[in-house]
matplotlib code that plots the C-alpha trace (Angstrom):
import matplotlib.pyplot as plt

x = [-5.8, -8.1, -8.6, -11.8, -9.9, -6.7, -9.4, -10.7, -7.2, -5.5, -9.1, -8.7, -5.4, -4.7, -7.3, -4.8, -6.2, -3.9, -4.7, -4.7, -4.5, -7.1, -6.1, -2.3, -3.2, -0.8, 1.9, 1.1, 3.6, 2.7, 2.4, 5.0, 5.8, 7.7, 7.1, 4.7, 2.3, 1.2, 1.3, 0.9, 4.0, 4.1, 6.5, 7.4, 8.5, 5.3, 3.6, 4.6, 4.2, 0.8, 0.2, 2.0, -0.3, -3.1, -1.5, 1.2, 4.7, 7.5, 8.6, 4.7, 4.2, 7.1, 5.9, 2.6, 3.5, 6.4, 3.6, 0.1, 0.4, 4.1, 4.1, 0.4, 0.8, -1.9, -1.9, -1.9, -1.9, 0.3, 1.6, 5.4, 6.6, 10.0, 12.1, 14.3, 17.7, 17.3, 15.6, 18.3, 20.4, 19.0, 21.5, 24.2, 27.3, 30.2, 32.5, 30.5, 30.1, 33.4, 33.9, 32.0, 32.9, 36.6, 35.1, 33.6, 36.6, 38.8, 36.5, 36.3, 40.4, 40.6, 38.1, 40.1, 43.3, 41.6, 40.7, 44.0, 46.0, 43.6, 44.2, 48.1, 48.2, 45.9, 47.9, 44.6, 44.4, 47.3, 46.8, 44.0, 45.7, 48.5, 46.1, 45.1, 48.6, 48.8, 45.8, 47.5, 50.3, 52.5, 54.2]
y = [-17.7, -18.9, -17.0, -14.8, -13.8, -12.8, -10.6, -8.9, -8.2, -6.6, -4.8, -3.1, -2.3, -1.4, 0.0, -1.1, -4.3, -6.9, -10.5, -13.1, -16.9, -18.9, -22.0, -20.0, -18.1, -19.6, -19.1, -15.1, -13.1, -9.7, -6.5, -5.4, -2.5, -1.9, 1.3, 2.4, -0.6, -3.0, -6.9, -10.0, -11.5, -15.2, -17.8, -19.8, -22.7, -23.0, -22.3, -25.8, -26.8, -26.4, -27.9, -31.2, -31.4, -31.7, -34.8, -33.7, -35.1, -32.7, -32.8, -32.2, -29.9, -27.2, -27.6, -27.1, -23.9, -22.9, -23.0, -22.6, -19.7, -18.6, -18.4, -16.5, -12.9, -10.3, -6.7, -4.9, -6.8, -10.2, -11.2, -11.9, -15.2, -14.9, -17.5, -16.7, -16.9, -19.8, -21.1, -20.6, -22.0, -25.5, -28.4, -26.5, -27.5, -25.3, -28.2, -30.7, -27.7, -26.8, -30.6, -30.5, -27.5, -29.0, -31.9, -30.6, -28.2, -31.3, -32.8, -30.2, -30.2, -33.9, -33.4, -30.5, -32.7, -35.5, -32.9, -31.3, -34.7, -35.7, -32.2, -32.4, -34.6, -32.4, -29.4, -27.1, -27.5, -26.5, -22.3, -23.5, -25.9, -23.2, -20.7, -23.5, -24.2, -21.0, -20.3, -23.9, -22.4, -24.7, -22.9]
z = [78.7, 76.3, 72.6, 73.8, 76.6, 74.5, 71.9, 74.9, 76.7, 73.1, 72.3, 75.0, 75.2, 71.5, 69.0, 65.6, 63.6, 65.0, 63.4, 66.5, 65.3, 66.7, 69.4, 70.2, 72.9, 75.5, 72.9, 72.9, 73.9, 73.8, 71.6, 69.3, 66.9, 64.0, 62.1, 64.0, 63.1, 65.9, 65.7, 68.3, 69.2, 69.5, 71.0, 67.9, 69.9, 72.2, 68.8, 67.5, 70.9, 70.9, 67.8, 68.8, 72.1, 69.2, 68.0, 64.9, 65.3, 65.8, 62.2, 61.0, 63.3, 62.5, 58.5, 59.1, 61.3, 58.4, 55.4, 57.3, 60.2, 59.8, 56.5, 55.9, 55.3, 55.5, 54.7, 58.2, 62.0, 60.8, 63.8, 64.7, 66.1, 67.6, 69.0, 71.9, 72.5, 74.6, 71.8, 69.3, 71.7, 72.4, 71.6, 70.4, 71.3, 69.9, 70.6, 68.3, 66.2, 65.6, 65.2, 62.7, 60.6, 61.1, 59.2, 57.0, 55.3, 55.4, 53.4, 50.8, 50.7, 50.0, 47.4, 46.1, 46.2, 44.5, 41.6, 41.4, 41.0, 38.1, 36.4, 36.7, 33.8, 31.4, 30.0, 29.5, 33.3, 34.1, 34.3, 37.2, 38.8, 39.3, 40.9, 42.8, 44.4, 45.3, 47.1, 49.2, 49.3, 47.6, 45.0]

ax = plt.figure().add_subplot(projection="3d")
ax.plot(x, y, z, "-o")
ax.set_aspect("equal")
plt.show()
């Protein structure tokens, strides 16, 4: 569907001022509501899509979308760019995840440990290096 096309089809099927971006009409969606007020609804993914088939990498292409078209907000008619489930989804791995996370707290525990055997030797530590060994559990 080409823009003039996508004018034409949401002219005539809504009177409401809906603002439609120029060169992401195979991204559109469909019509949405919130509050009563009507907006387009974009595909955020084919969105950036579109703009890498014009010749941005992936990383330009997802900051120019953030600051330029995502990011502009008019008074009535700005439209909503959603990003599915599937979308959301996409290289997640709860395994590597959880992995991850795991890492991640272990990390902030041997850092803790590190700071609590440098404070064991400084008295004015001592009160929160008590409240510490007791949220470990090592009282």
């Amino acid at each position: 569907m080409t823009d003039t096309e996508l004018r034409l089809l949401v002219e005539g099927y809504c009177d409401e001022c809906i603002l439609l971006p120029d060169g992401f009409a195979d991204a559109f969606i469909g019509i949405g509501w919130h509050k009563g007020e009507a907006s387009a609804v974009y595909s955020r993914p084919a969105c950036i899509e579109i703009l890498m088939r014009q010749g941005m990498d992936r990383e330009t292409a997802v900051e120019y979308f953030h600051f330029n078209i995502e990011g502009a907000i008019f008074d009535e008619g700005t439209p909503t760019y959603m990003e599915t489930v599937q979308g959301m989804t996409d290289g997640f791995d709860p395994v590597t995840e959880g992995a991850i996370a795991s890492l991640r707290a272990l990390e902030w525990q041997s850092l803790a440990e590190k700071m609590a055997d440098k404070l064991r030797d400084d008295p004015d530590a001592q009160p929160m290096l008590n409240e510490y060994q007791k949220l470990c559990g090592e009282e």
